[in-house]
C-alpha positions as CSV (number, residue, x, y, z in Angstrom):
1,X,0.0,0.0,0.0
2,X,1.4,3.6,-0.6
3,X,2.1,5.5,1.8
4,X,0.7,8.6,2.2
5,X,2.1,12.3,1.8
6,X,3.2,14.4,4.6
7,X,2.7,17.4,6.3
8,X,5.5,18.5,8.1
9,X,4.0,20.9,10.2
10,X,0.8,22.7,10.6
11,X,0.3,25.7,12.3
12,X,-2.6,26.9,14.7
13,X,-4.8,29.8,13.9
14,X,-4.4,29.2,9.7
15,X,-7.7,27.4,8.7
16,X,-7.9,24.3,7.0
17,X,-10.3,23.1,4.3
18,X,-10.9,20.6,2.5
19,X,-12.0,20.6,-1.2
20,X,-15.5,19.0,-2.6
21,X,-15.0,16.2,-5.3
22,X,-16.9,17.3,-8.0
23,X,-15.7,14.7,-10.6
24,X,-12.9,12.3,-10.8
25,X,-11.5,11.8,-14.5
26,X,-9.8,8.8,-16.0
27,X,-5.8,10.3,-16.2
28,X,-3.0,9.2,-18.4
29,X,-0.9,7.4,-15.1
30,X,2.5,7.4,-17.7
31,X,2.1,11.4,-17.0
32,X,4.6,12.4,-15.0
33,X,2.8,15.5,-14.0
34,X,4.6,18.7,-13.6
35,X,2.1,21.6,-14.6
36,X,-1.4,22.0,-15.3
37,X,-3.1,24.7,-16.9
38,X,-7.0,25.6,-17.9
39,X,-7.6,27.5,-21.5
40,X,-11.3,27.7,-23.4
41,X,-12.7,24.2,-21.9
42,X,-9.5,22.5,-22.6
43,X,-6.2,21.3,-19.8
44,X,-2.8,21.7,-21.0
45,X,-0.5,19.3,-19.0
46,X,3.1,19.2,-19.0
47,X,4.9,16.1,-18.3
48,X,8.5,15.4,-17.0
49,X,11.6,13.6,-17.0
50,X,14.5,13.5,-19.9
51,X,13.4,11.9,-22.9
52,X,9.8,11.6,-21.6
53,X,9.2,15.1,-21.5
54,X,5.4,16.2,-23.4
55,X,2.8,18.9,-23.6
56,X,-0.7,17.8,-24.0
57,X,-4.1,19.1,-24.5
58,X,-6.6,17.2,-22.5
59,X,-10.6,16.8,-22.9
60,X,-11.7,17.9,-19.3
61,X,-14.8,15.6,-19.5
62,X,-13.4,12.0,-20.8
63,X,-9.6,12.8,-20.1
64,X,-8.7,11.8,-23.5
65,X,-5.2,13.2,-24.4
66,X,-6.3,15.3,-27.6
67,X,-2.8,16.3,-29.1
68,X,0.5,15.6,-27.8
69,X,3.8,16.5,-28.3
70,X,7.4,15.7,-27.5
71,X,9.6,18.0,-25.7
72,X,13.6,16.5,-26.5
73,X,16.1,17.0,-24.6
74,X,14.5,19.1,-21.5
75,X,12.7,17.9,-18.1
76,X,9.6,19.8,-18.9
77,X,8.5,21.8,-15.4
78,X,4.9,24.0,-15.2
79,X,3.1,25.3,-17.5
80,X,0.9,28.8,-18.0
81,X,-1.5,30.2,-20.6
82,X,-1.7,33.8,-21.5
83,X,-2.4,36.4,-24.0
84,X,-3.3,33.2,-26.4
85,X,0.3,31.5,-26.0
86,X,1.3,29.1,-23.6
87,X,4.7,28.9,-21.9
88,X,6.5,25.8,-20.2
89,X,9.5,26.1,-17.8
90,X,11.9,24.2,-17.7
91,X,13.8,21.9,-14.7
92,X,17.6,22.9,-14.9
93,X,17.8,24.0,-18.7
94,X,17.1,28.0,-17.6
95,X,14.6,27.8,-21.0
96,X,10.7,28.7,-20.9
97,X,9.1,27.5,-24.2
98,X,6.7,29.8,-25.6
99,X,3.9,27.8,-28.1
100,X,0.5,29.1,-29.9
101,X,-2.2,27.8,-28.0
102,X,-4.0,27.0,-31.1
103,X,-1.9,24.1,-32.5
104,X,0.5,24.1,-30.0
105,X,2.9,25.1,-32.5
106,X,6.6,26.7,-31.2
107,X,7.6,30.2,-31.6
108,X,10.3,31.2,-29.7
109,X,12.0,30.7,-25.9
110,X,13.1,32.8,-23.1
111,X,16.1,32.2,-20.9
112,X,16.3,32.7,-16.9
113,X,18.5,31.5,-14.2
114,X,17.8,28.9,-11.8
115,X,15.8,26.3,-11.3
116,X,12.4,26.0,-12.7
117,X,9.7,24.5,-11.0
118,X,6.1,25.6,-10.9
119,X,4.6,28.5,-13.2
120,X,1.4,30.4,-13.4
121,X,-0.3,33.6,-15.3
122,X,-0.9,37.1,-14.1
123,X,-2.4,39.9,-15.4
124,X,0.8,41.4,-15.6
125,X,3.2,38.4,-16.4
126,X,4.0,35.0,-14.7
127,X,4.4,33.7,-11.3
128,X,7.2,31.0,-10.7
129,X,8.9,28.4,-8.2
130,X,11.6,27.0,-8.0
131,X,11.6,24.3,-5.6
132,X,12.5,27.2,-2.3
133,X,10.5,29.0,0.0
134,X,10.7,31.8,-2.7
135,X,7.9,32.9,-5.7
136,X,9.4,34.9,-8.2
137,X,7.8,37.6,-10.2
138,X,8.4,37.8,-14.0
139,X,7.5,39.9,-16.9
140,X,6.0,38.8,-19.8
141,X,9.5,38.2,-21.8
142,X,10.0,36.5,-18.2
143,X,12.5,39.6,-16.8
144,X,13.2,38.8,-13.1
145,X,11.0,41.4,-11.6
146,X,10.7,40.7,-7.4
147,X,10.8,37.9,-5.1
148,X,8.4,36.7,-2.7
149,X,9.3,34.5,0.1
150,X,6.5,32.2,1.4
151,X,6.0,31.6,5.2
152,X,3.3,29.4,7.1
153,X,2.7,31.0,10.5
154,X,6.6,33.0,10.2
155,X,8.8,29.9,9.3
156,X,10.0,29.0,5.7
157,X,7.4,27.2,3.6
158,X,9.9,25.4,1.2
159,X,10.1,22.9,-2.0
160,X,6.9,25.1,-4.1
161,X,6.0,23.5,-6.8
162,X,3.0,23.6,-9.3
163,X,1.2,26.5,-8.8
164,X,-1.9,28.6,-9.8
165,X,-2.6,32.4,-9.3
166,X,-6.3,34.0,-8.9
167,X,-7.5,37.2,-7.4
168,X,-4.5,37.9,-5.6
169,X,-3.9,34.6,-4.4
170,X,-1.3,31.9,-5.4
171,X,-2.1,28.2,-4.8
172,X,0.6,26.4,-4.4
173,X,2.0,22.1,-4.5
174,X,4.2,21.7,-1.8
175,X,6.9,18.8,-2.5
176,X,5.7,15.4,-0.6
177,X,3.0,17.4,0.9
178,X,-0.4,16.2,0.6
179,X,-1.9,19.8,1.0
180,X,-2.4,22.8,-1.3
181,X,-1.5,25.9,0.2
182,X,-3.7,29.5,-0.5
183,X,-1.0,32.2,-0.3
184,X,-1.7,36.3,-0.5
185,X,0.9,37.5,-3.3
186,X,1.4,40.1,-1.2
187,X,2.4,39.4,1.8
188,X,3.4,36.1,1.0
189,X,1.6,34.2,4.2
190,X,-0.3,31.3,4.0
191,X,-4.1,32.2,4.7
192,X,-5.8,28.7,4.2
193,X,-4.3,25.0,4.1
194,X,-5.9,23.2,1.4
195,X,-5.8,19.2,2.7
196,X,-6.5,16.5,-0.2
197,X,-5.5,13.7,1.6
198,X,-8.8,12.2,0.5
199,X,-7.8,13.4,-3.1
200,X,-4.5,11.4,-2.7
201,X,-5.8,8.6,-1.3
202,X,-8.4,8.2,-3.9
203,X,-6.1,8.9,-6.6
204,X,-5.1,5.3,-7.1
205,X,-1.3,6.3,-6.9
206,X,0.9,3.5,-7.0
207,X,3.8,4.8,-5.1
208,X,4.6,7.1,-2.6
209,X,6.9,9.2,-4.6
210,X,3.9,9.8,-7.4
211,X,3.1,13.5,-5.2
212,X,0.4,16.0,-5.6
213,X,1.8,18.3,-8.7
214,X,-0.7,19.8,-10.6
215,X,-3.0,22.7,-9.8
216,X,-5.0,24.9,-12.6
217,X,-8.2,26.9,-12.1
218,X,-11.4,26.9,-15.2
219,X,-12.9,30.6,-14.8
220,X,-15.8,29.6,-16.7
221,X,-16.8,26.9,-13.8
222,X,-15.4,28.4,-11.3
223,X,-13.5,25.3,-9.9
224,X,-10.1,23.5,-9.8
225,X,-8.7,20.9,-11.7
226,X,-5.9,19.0,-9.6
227,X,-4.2,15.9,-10.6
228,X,-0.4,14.3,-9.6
229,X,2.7,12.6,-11.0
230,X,1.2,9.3,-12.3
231,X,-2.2,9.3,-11.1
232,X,-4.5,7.2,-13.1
233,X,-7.4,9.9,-11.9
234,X,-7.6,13.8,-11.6
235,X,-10.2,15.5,-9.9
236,X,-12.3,18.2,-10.4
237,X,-12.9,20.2,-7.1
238,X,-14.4,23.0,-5.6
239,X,-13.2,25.0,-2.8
240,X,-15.5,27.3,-0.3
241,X,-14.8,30.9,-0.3
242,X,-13.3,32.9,2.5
């Protein structure tokens, strides 16, 4: 039996929720998940590992893998849609991949330093981790722009991962956590603790190391998708308001 995720520590006075199962979809469990992304009723997923490495387009309702494509020679990291492109980070490489959202067809690359880890849209750019207790703000030619360190009750929330950003809120994968974090871009504290332990325990995971990683919000229903590195399922959830 797997064992499940941890929580290293939780911290008194930060609420905790936990999300409503709306659906669980059938998902692709050779996806090593490590981004997820929403765009005009369709999931973009990008997938890991050296020579594995993908971007797909996924039917939200079946979980059919509509179009794939290879990604040589990278570890493919996060994933983000905006202004009609989307862009995928890379692990070590230093190289976001920008593609046409229609097609996914390649146009052109940015470079950065570091580590790439999770990645999410703005209105005025990207939001991205790299595997710290930091969030870094970026332009939308991904210029370093400010850095944002995370903190759960004043210590150091480290290993961020897949992310998603909405209304001035980023929600954040922690590495071999089994929450999902709600973080104020601002101030960069944790207001609510997301805790899908159900969600991982339901996931039909083979392994412990196959972690939550994979977080992307759909406007138009106003819920969550949220999926993990070779889950055979990915859910779609709803989380109450605060």
């Amino acid at each position: 039996m797997a064992k499940r995720a941890v929580r290293l520590f939780r911290a008194p006075g930060i609420p905790t929720i936990r999300p409503k199962v709306l659906r669980a979809i059938p998902h692709d469990r050779d996806a090593h998940t490590q981004g997820l992304a929403y765009a005009h009723g369709h999931l973009y997923e990008s997938t890991g590992i050296v020579g594995t490495s993908s971007l797909r387009k996924i039917d939200i309702h079946t979980g059919q893998v509509l179009q794939a494509i290879a990604v040589p020679g990278v570890w493919a990291e996060g994933v983000a849609v905006s202004d009609g492109r989307l862009v995928q980070i890379t692990y070590t490489e230093g190289l976001a991949l920008c593609y046409r959202l229609s097609g996914l067809e390649f146009e052109d690359s940015y470079r950065y330093q570091g580590d790439g880890w999770g990645l999410a849209a703005t209105e005025h750019g990207y939001i991205m981790s790299d595997g710290s207790d930091v969030l870094q703000f970026r332009s939308s030619d991904f210029t370093l722009l400010s850095k944002l360190r995370v903190r759960l009750a004043g210590r150091p929330l480290r290993g961020l991962n897949d992310l998603e950003f909405l209304q001035g809120r980023v929600y954040v994968c922690v590495l071999w956590h089994s929450d999902i974090y709600e973080i104020c871009a601002r101030s960069g504290e944790v207001l609510r603790v997301v805790d899908c332990t159900e969600l991982v325990e339901q996931s039909g995971r083979s392994g412990y190391e196959n972690l939550l990683n994979g977080i992307a919000f759909a406007p138009d229903r106003g819920t969550f998708f949220v999926t993990g590195k070779n889950w055979p399922m990915l859910f779609e959830v709803e989380l109450a308001r605060n």
